[in-house]
N, C-alpha and C positions, 0 to 999 in steps of 0.2 A: 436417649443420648443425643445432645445435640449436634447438629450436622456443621461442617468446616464452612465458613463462608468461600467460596468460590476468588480466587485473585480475581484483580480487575483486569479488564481488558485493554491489552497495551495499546498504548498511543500512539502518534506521529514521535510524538516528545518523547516517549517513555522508551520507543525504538533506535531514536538516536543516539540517549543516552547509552544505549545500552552497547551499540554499533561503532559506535562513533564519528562522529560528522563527519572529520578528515576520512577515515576508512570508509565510507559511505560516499564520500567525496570521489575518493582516489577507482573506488572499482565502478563508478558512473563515468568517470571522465567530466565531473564536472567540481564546479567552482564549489568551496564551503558554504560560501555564502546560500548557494541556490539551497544547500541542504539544510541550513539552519533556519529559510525563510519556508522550508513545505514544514519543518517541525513547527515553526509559530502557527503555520497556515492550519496546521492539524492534518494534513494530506500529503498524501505523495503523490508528483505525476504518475498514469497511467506506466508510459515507456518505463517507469521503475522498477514496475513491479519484479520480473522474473531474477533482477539480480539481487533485491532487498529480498524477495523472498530465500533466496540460497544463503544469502547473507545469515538470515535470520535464521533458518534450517540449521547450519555449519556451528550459531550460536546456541541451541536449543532452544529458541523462539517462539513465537508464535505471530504469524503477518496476516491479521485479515486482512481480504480483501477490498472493506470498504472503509481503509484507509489511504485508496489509490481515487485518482481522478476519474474510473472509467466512464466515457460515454455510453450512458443509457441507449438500446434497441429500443424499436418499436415493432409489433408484429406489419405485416406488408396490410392496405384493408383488402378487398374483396375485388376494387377494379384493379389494383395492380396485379392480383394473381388471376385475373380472367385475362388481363392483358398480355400475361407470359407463358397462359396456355397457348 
């Protein structure tokens, strides 16, 4: 028996559509514009995340992660943590 192919993985785009720009707008406090320019962009900023994710929760959603801007860490190297001993 053949197995279901798996839905795709929602988008920047596919999240707006789904949210709505205005209403994605209105619970950021910000302009449509900026919302409709991360969906072209394919990202959201970082600061977005925790309200698109409820957003998206409240909608039955799905928000990965790595359609936010986060800044990459780096581990510390060896003389910063000899330095902080």
């Amino acid at each position: 028996m053949a197995r279901e192919p798996s839905p795709p993985s929602p988008t920047a785009s596919s999240i707006c559509d789904a949210l709505g720009r205005s209403a994605i707008a209105d619970r950021l406090g910000v302009q449509a514009t900026a919302v409709s320019n991360a969906s072209v962009a394919g990202t959201f900023p970082a600061s977005w995340f925790t309200a698109l994710r409820a957003m998206c929760s409240e909608a039955g959603l799905v928000c990965p992660e790595s359609l936010f801007r986060f800044k990459a860490t780096s581990a510390p190297d060896a003389t910063e943590q000899q330095g902080a001993a």
